[in-house]
C-alpha positions in Angstrom: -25.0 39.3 -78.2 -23.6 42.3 -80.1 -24.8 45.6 -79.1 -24.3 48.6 -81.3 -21.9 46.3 -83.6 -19.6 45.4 -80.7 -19.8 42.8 -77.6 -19.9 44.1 -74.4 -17.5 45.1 -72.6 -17.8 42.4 -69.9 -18.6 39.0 -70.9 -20.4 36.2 -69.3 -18.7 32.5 -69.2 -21.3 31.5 -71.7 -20.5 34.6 -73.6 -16.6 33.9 -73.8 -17.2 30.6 -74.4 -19.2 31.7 -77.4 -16.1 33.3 -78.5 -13.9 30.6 -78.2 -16.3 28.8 -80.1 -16.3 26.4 -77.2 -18.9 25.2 -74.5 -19.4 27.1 -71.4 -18.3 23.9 -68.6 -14.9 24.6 -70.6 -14.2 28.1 -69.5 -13.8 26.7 -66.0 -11.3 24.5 -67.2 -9.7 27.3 -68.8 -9.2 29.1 -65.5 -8.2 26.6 -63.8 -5.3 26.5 -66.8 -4.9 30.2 -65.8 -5.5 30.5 -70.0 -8.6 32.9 -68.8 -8.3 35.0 -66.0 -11.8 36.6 -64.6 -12.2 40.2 -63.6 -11.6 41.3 -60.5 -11.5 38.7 -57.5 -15.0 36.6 -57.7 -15.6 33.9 -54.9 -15.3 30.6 -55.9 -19.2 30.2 -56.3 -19.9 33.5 -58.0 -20.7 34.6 -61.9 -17.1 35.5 -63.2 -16.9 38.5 -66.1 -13.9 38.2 -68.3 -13.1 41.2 -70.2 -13.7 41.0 -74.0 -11.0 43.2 -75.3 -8.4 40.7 -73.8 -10.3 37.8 -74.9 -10.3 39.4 -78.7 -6.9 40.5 -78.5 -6.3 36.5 -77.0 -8.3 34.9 -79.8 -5.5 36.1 -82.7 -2.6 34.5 -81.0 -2.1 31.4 -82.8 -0.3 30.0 -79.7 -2.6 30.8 -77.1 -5.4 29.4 -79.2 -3.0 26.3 -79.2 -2.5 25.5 -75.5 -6.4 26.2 -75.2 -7.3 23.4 -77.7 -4.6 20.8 -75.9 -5.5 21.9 -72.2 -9.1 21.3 -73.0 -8.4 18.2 -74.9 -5.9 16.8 -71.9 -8.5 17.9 -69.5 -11.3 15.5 -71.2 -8.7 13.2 -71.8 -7.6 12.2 -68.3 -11.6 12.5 -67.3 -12.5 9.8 -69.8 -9.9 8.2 -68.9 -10.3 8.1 -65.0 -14.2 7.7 -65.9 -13.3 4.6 -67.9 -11.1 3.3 -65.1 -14.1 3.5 -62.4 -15.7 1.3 -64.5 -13.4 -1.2 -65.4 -12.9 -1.0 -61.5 -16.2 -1.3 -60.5 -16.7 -4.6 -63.1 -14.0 -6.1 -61.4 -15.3 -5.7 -58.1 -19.2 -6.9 -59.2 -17.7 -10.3 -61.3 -14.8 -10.9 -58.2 -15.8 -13.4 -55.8 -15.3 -12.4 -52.0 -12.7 -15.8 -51.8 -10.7 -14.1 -54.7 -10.5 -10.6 -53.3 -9.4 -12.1 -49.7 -7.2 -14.0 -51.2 -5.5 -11.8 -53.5 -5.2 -9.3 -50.1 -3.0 -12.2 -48.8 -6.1 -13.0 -46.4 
């Protein structure tokens, strides 16, 4: 990734996240944290560039290293969590009789 004993100047998502020592379906996270902030004004849909001298400059502050690791960690947290809630949901639903649901609806 280096060229000439530097990275490049732009960097990819998969590149930053490289940097972070993180996987790339968490840099979108990150932005959405506004931890990361693309260059320039991409669409929704597009390949965002983040520039690499902020991300090195970013990556020796102690503290923004910290609310990366806790966003990222309440981020999978809630997911697993909602995840985890579908299914409980969903085994309630399958092992319910249709008698117990009406009734419980006050039916």
């Amino acid at each position: 990734m280096r060229v000439l004993g530097q990275l490049p100047a732009r960097l990819t998502a998969e590149q930053a996240a490289w940097v972070l020592n993180c996987q790339p379906s968490d840099v979108p996270i990150l932005v959405v944290a506004r931890l990361l902030k693309p260059l320039g004004n991409p669409p929704p849909n597009s390949v965002k560039f983040f520039a690499a001298s902020e991300l090195l400059e970013q990556v020796q502050d102690r503290a923004w290293l910290a609310k990366v690791t806790n966003a990222l960690n309440q981020h999978w947290q809630k997911r697993n969590a909602a995840k985890k809630n579908l299914l409980a949901d969903g085994l309630a639903n399958k092992y319910s009789s249709p008698v117990s649901v009406s009734m419980a609806a006050g039916g």
